[in-house]
C-alpha positions as CSV (number, residue, x, y, z in Angstrom):
1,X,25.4,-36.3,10.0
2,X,26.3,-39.1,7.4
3,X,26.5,-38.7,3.9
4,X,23.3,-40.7,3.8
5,X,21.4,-38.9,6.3
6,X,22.3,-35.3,4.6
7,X,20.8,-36.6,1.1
8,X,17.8,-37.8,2.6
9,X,17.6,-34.6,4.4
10,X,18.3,-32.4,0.9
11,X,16.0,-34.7,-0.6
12,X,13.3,-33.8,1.9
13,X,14.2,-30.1,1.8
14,X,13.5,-30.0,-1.9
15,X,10.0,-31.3,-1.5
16,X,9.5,-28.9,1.4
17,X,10.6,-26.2,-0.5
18,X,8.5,-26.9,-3.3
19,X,5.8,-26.9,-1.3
20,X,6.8,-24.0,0.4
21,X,6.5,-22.0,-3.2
22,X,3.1,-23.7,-4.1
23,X,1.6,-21.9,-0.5
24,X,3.6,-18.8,-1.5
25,X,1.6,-18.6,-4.4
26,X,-1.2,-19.4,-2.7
27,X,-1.5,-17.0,-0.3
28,X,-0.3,-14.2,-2.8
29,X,-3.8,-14.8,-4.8
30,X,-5.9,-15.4,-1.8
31,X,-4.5,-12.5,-0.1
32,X,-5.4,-10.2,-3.1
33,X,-8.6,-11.6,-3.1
34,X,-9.4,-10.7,0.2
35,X,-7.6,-7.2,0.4
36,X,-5.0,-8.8,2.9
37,X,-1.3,-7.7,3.0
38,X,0.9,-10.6,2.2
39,X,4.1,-8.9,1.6
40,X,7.3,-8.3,4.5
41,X,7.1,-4.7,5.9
42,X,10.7,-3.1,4.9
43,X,12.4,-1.8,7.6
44,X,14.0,0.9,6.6
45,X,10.5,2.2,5.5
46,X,9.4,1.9,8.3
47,X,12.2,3.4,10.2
48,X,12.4,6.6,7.9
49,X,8.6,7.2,7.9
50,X,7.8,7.0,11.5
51,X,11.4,7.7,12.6
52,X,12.5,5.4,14.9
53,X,15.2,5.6,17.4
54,X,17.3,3.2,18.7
55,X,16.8,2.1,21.9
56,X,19.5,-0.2,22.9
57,X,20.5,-4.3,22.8
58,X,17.9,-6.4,24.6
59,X,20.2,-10.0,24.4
60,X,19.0,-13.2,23.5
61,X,15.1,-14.2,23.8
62,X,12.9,-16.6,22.2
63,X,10.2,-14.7,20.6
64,X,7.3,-16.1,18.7
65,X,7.3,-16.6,15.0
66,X,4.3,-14.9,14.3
67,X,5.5,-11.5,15.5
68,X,8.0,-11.7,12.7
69,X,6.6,-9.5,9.9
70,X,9.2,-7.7,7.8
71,X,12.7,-7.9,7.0
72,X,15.9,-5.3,6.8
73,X,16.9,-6.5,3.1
74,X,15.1,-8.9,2.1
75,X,11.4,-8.5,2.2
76,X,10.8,-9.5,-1.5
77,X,12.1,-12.6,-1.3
78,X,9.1,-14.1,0.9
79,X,5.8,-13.7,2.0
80,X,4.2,-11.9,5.0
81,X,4.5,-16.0,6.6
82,X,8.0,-15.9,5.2
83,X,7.3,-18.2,2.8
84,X,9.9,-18.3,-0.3
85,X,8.6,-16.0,-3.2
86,X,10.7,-17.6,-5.6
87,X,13.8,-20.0,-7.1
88,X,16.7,-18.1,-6.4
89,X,17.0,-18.9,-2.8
90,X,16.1,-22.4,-3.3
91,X,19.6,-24.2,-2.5
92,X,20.6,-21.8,0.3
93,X,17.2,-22.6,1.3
94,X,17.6,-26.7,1.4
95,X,21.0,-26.6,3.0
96,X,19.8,-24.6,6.3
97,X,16.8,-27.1,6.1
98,X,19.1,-29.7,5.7
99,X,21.1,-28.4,8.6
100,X,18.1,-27.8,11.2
101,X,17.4,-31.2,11.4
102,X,21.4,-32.0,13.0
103,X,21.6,-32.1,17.0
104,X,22.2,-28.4,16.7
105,X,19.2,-27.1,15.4
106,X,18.8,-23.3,14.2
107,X,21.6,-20.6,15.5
108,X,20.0,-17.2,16.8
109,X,19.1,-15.0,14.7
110,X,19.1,-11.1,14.4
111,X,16.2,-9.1,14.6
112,X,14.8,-5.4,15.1
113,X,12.1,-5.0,17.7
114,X,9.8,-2.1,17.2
115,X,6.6,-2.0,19.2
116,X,4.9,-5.8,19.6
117,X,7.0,-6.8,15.8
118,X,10.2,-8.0,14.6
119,X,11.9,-7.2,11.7
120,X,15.0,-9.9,10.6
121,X,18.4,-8.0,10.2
122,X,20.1,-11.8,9.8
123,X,18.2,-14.9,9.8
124,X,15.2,-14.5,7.1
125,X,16.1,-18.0,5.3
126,X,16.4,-19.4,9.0
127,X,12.7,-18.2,9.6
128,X,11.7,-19.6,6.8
129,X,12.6,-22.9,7.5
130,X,11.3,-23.0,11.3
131,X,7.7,-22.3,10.2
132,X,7.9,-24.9,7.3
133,X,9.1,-27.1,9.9
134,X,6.4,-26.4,11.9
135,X,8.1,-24.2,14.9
136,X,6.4,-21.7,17.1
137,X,9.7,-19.8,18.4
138,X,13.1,-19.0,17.5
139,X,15.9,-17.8,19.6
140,X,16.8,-14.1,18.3
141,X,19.4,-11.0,19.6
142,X,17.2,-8.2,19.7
143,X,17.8,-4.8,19.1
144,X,14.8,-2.5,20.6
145,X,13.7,0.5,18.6
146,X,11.4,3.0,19.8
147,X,8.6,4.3,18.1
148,X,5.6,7.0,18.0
149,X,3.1,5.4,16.6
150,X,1.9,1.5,18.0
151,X,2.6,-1.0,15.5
152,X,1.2,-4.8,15.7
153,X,1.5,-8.0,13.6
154,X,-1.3,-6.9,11.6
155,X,-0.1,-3.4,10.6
156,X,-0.9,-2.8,7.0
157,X,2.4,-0.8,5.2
158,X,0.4,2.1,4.3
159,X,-1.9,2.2,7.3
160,X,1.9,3.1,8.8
161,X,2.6,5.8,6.8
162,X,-0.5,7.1,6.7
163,X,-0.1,7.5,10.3
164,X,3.0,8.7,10.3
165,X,2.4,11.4,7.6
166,X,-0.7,12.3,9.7
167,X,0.8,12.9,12.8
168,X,3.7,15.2,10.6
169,X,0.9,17.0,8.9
170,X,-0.4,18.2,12.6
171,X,2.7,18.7,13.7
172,X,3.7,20.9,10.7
173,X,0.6,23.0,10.8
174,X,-0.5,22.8,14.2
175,X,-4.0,23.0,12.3
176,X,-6.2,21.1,15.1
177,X,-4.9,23.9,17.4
178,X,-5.6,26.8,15.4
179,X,-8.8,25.1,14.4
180,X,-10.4,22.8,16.6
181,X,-13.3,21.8,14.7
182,X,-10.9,20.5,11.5
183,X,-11.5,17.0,10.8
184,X,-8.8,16.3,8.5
185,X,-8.9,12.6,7.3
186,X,-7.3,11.1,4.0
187,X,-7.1,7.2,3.3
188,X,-4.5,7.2,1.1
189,X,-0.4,7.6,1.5
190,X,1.2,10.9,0.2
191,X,-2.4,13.0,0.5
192,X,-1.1,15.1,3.6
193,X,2.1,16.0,1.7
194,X,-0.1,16.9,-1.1
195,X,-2.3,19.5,1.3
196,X,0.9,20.8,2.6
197,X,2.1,21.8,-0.6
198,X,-1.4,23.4,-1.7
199,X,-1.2,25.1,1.9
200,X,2.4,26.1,0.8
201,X,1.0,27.7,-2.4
202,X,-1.7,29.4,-1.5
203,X,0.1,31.1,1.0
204,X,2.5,31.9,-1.8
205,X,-0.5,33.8,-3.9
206,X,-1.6,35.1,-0.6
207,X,1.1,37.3,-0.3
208,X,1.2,38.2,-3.6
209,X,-2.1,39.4,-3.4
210,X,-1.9,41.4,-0.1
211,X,1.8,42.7,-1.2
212,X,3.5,41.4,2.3
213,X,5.4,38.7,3.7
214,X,2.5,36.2,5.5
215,X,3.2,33.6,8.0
216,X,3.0,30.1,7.7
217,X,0.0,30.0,10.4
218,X,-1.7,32.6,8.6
219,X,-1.6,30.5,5.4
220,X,-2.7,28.0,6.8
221,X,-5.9,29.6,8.8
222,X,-6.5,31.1,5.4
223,X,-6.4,28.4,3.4
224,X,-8.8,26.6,5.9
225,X,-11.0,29.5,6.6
226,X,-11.4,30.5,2.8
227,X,-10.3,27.4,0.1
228,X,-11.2,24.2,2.5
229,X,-14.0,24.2,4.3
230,X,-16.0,26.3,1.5
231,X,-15.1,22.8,-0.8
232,X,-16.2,20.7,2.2
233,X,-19.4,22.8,2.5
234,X,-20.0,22.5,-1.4
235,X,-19.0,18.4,-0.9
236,X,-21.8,18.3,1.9
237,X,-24.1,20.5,-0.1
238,X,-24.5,17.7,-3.2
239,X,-24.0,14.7,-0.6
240,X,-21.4,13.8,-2.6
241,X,-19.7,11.4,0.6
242,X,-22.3,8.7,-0.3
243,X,-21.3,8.6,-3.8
244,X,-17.5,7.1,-2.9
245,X,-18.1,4.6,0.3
246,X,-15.1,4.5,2.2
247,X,-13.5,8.0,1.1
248,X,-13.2,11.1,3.3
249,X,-14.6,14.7,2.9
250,X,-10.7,15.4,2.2
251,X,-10.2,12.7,-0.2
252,X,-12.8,14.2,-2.0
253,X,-11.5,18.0,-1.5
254,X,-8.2,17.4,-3.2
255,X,-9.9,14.7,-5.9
256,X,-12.4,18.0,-6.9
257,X,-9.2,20.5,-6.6
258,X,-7.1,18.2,-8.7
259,X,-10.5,18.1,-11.3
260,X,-10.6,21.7,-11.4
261,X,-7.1,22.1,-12.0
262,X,-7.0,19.5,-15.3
263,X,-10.3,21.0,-16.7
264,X,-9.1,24.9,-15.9
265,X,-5.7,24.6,-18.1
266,X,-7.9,22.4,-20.5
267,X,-10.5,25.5,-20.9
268,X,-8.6,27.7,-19.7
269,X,-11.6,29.0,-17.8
270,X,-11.8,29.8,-14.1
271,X,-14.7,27.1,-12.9
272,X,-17.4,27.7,-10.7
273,X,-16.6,25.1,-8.4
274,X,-20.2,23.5,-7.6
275,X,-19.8,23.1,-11.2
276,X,-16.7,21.2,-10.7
277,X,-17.8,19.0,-7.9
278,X,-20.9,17.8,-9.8
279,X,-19.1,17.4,-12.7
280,X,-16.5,15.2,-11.0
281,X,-19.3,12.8,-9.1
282,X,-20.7,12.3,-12.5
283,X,-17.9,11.1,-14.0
284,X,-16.0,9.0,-11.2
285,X,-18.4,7.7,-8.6
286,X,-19.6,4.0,-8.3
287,X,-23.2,5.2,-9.7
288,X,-21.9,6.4,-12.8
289,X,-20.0,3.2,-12.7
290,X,-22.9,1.0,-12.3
291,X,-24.4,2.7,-15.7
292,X,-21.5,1.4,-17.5
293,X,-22.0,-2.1,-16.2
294,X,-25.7,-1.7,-17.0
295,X,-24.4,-0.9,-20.2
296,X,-21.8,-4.3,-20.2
297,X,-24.1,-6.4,-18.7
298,X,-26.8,-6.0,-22.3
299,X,-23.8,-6.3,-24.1
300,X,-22.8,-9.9,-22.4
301,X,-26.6,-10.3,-22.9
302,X,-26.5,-10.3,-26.7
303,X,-23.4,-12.1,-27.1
304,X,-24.0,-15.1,-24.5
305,X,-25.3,-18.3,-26.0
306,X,-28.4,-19.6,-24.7
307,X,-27.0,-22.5,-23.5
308,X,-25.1,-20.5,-20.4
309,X,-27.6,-18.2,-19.9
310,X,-29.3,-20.4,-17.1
311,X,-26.8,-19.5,-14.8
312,X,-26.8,-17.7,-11.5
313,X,-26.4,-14.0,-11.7
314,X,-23.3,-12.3,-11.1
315,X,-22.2,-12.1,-7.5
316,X,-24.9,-14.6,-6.6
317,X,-22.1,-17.2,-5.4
318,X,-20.2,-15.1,-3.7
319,X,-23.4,-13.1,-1.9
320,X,-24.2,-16.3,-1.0
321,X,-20.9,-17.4,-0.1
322,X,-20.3,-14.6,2.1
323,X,-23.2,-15.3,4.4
324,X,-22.7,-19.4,4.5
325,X,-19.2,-19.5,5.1
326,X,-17.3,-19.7,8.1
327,X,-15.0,-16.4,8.7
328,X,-11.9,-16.1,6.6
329,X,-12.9,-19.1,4.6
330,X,-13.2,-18.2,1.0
331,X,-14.1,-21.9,-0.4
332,X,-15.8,-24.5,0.9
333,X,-15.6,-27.1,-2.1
334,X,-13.7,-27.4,-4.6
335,X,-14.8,-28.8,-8.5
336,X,-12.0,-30.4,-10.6
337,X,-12.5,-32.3,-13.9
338,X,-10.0,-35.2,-13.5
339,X,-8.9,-38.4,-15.5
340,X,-5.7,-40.6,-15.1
341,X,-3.4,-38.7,-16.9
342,X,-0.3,-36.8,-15.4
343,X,-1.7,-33.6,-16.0
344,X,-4.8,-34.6,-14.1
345,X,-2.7,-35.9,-11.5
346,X,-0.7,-32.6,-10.9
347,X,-4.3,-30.4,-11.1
348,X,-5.4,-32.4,-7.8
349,X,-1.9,-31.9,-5.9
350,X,-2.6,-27.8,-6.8
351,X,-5.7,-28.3,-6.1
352,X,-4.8,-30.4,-2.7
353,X,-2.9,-27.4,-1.6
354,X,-5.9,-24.9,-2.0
355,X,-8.4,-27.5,-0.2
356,X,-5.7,-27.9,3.0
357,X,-5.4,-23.9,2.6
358,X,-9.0,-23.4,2.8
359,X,-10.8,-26.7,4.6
360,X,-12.4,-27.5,2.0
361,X,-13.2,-30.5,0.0
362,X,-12.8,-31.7,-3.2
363,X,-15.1,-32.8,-5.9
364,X,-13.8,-34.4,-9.0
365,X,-15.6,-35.1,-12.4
366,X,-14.5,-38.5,-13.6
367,X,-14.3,-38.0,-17.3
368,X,-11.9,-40.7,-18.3
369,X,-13.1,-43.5,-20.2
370,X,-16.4,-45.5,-18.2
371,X,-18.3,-47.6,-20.5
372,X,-15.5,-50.1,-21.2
373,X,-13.1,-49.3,-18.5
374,X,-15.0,-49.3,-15.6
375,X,-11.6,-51.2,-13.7
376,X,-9.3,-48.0,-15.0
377,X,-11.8,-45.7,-13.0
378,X,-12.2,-47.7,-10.1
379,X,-8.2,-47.4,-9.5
380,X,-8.0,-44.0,-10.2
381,X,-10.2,-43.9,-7.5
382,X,-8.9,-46.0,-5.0
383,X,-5.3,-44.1,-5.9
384,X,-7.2,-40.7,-5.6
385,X,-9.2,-41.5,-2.3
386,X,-5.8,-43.1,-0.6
387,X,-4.2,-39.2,-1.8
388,X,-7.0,-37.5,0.1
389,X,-6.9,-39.6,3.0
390,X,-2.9,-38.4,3.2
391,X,-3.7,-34.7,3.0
392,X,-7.0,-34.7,4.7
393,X,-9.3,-33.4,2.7
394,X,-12.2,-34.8,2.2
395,X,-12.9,-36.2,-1.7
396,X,-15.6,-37.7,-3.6
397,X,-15.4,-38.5,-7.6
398,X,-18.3,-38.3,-9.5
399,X,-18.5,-40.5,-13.3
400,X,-19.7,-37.7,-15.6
401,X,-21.0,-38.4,-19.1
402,X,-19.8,-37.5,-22.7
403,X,-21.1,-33.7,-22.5
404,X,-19.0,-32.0,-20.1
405,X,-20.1,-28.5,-20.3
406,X,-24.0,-29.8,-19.0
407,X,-22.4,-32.1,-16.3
408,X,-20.3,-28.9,-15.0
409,X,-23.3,-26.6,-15.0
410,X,-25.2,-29.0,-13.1
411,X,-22.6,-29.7,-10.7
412,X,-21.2,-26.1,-10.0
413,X,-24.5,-24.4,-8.1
């Protein structure tokens, strides 16, 4: 490659890269937003948790970029699409983009197969670059590992360990064979380690108690027969599942144990534990919740000036939204107040980015100078329509008039 050819090639890679960051940002926020993992799944995590095995060297393949989802070292330098999280792998970055684009391509890289997924041991920057450029596959070495629990492109981190730490939990107490009828579900990492250890204690007081050595399936019978499913029956009792959507009887056992515990060495009382439970859906579920935002809402009230106030309600857009919108799609059009400054000009490339992102098009609030420069508009727009036309995204702009807060109220709904 001649000296030419490589700096229009690093020149390129700069602007790729820079785009590369402006999507890695992107999909961070959007991600969050939706409640989607965006982050690399660590391998070593992974391997520790579910204990994985090795399962011998499987050669050269080509395997499909999407299937890549974590890395051995370096999962927090990019995104779940191995996009680059931030600067400091910028020029290593550019040089292997610089590099793809010679006769020889992309060298193999290393990976780590473990169910339907990859994992990069060598070869993350590499990645990187074939899906900014656009490739489907990449030659890799795999090494297999095997593993008890299936694991997809989609696997959430702590859906893993969850079902990891589940399958030790049964293991450890053998409790759905002692009792068949348990139904012992937690939604969060580290609450089966936490049972253990209350199972653990109160097979500690136990003995104690009955002045002899008991066995760990005794403890744990007992603990089931006698400390969990009367909480459970007290938790049914009150309803109390249908004041935290989305939680489990057990979630809510060791949230009302933990409860007791605080208020007992606060009082130093032992607590009737209907008590407890009542107390505890008073204070923490989403109906005592929506009292406090009753309470917010007359305080936004009072302070609100009258001029805003004719508004949709909160969570009317995105109600609305929800039921209009295609799947996955979370906007449709975007609203941008824009003139011919060079600020302006870099809110629409951000904004560009989001409306290629999302599908979405773009409305922009002309509110340069109109009156006496109608010419200055009229090129901003040609400039700004010939800008869409290159991304794709469709584009209208709008002349607003000296009050820009009414123009944007108008316009928004």
């Amino acid at each position: 490659m001649s000296d030419e050819t490589s700096a229009y090639w690093m020149a390129t890679a700069e602007q790729r890269f820079d785009r590369a960051r402006r999507q890695a940002f992107l999909e961070s926020v959007i991600g969050q937003l939706r409640g989607q993992p965006t982050s690399l799944l660590p391998f070593d995590d992974i391997r520790n948790s579910l204990g994985l095995v090795p399962a011998g060297d499987r050669g050269l393949h080509e395997i499909p970029l999407t299937s890549i989802v974590g890395s051995v070292g370096r999962y927090h330098e990019f995104t779940r699409s191995f996009l680059p999280h931030d600067d400091s792998i910028r020029e290593r970055w550019k040089r292997i983009y610089a590099a793809a684009q010679g006769m020889e391509g992309l060298p193999p890289i290393e990976v780590h197969r473990v169910g339907d997924v990859y994992f990069v041991n060598d070869g993350n920057h590499r990645v990187s670059v074939a899906r900014e450029m656009g490739a489907k596959s990449i030659q890799a070495y795999v090494r297999e590992f095997s593993s008890p629990a299936a694991i997809s492109a989609d696997t959430n981190l702590d859906e893993l360990i969850l079902r990891a730490e589940e399958a030790r939990f049964f293991k450890h107490t053998s409790l759905d064979e002692l009792r068949a009828q348990a139904d012992i579900q937690v939604t969060g990492p580290g609450y089966y380690d936490r049972l253990e250890q209350y199972i653990a204690v109160h097979g500690y007081f136990l003995g104690l108690e009955e002045q002899r050595r008991i066995t760990w399936q005794e403890a744990v019978t007992h603990w089931f027969d006698h400390v969990y499913l009367p909480l459970v029956e007290t938790i049914r009792m009150h309803d109390l599942l249908q004041e935290f959507p989305g939680r489990t009887e057990t979630d809510l056992y060791l949230w009302i144990i933990e409860h007791r515990h605080f208020w007992a060495q606060r009082l130093g009382l032992d607590l009737d534990m209907h008590e407890v439970a009542r107390d505890f859906a008073a204070r923490y579920s989403p109906r005592w919740r929506r009292v406090v935002e009753r309470a917010q809402r007359s305080l936004a009230d009072a302070i609100t000036p009258e001029s805003l106030e004719s508004g949709a309600p909160v969570g009317h857009w995105r109600r609305q939204r929800a039921e209009s919108h295609a799947a996955g799609q979370l906007f449709t059009e975007l609203l941008l107040l824009v003139d011919d400054s060079e600020t302006s000009w870099c809110a629409i490339e951000q904004a560009l980015v989001i409306a290629e992102y999302e599908q979405s098009s773009l409305y922009c609030l002309w509110m340069g100078p109109y009156q006496d420069k109608k010419a200055q508009r009229s090129a901003f727009g040609s400039a700004l329509s010939g800008r869409c036309d290159l991304a794709g995204v469709p584009c209208r702009l709008i002349a607003a008039s000296d009050e820009p807060i009414g123009m944007i109220l108008e316009r928004a709904p």
